[in-house]
DOFITI-815734 format. One record per residue (C-alpha): residue in one letter; chain; x, z, y. Coordinates in nm, 2 decimals. Each point is the difference from the previous one (the first is absolute). Layout:
# DOFITI-815734
<zafi 'A','A',<X,Z,Y>>,
...
***
This chain:
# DOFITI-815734
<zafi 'X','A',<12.41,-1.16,-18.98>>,
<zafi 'X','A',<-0.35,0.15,-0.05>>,
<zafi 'X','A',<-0.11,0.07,-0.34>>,
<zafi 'X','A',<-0.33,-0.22,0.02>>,
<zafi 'X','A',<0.19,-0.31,0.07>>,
<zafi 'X','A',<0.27,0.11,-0.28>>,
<zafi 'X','A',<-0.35,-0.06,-0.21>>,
<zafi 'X','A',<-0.15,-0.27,0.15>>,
<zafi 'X','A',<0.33,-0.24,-0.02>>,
<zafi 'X','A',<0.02,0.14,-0.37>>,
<zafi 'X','A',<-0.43,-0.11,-0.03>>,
<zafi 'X','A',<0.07,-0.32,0.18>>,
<zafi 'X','A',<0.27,-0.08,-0.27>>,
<zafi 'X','A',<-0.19,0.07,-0.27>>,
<zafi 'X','A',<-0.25,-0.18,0.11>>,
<zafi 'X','A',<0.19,-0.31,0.06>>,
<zafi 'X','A',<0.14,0.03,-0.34>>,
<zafi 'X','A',<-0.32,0.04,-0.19>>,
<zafi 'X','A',<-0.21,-0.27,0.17>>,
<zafi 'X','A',<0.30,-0.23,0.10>>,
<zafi 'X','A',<-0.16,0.04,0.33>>,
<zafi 'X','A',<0.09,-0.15,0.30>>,
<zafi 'X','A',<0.06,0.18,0.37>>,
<zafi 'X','A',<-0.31,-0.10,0.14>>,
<zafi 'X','A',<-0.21,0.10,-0.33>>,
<zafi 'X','A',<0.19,0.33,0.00>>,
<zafi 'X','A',<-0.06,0.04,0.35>>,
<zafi 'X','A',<-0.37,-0.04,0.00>>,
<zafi 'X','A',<-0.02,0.24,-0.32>>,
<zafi 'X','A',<0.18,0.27,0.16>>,
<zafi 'X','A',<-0.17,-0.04,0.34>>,
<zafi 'X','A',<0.33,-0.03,0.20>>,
<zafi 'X','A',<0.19,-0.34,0.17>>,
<zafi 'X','A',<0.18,-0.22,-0.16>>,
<zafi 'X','A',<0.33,0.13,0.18>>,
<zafi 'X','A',<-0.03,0.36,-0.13>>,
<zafi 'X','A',<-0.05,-0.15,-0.38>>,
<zafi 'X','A',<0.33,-0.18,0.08>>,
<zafi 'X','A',<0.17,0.30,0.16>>,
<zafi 'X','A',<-0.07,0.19,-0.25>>,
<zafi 'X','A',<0.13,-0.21,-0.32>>,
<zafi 'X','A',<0.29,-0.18,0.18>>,
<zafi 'X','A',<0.15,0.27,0.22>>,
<zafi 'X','A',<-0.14,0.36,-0.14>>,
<zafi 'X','A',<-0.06,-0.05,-0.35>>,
<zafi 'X','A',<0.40,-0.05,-0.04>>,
<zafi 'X','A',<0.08,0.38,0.14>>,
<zafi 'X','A',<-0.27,0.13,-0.25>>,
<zafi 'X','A',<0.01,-0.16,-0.31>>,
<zafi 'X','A',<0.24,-0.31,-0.03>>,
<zafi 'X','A',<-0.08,-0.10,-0.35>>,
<zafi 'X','A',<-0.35,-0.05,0.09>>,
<zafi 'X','A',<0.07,-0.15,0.33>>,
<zafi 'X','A',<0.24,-0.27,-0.22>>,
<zafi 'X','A',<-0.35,-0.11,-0.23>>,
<zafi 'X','A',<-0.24,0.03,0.33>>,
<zafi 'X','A',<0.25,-0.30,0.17>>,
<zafi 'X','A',<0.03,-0.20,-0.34>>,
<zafi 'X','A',<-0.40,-0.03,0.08>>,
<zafi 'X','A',<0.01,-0.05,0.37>>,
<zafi 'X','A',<0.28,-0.25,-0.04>>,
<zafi 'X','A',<-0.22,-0.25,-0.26>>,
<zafi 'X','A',<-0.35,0.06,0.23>>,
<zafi 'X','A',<0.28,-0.14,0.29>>,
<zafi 'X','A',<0.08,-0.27,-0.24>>,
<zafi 'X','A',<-0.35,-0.13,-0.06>>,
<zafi 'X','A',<-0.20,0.08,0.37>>,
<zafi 'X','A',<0.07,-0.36,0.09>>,
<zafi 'X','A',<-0.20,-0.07,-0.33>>,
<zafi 'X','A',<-0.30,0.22,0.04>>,
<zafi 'X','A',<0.01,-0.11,0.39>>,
<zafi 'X','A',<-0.05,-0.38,-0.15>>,
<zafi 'X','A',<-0.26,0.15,-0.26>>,
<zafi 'X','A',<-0.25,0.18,0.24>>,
<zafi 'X','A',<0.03,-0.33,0.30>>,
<zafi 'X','A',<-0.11,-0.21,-0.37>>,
<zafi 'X','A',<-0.26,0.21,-0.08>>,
<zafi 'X','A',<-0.15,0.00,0.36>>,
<zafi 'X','A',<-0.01,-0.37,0.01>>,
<zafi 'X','A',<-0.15,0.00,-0.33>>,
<zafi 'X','A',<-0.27,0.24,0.12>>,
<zafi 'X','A',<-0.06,-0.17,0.30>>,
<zafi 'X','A',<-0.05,-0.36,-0.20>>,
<zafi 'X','A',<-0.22,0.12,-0.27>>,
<zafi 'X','A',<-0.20,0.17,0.30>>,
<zafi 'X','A',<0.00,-0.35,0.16>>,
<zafi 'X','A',<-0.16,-0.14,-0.29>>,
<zafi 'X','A',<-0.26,0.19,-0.09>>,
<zafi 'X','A',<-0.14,0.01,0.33>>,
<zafi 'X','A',<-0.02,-0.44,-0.02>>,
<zafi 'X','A',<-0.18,0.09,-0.36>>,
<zafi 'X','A',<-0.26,0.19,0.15>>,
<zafi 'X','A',<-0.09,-0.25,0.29>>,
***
């Protein structure tokens, strides 16, 4: 394996870690897909550094645990949105 994605998986990890950072929010700070963040902590990370690749799943298993929570979260908060939208716009009629 290349040495720069020996670092990145390492980064990626950390980075999970730290921030308790989900795929898609590690993804978009890294600049790369969501597949290669995966990749790189479920499949790589264990050939490098198993220890760390133990604590990066801990986190990736509880963000798996709750997505079906923040998915319900963000549809309330756009409904929300949309309603208070709704009623400011009859107020100023």
């Amino acid at each position: 394996m290349k040495d720069y994605i020996e670092e990145r998986a390492v980064a990626i990890a950390n980075y999970i870690i730290d921030h308790n950072a989900t795929v898609r929010q590690t993804a978009k700070r890294f600049g790369i897909s969501k597949s290669t963040v995966h990749k790189d902590c479920t499949e790589r990370l264990i050939s490098i550094n198993p220890a760390l690749a133990a604590q990066t799943r801990v986190v990736l298993d509880l963000n798996k645990s709750e997505r079906h929570i923040r998915g319900g979260m963000a549809t309330k908060e756009k409904y929300q949105y949309q309603h208070r939208l709704a009623i400011c716009s009859r107020e100023e009629k």
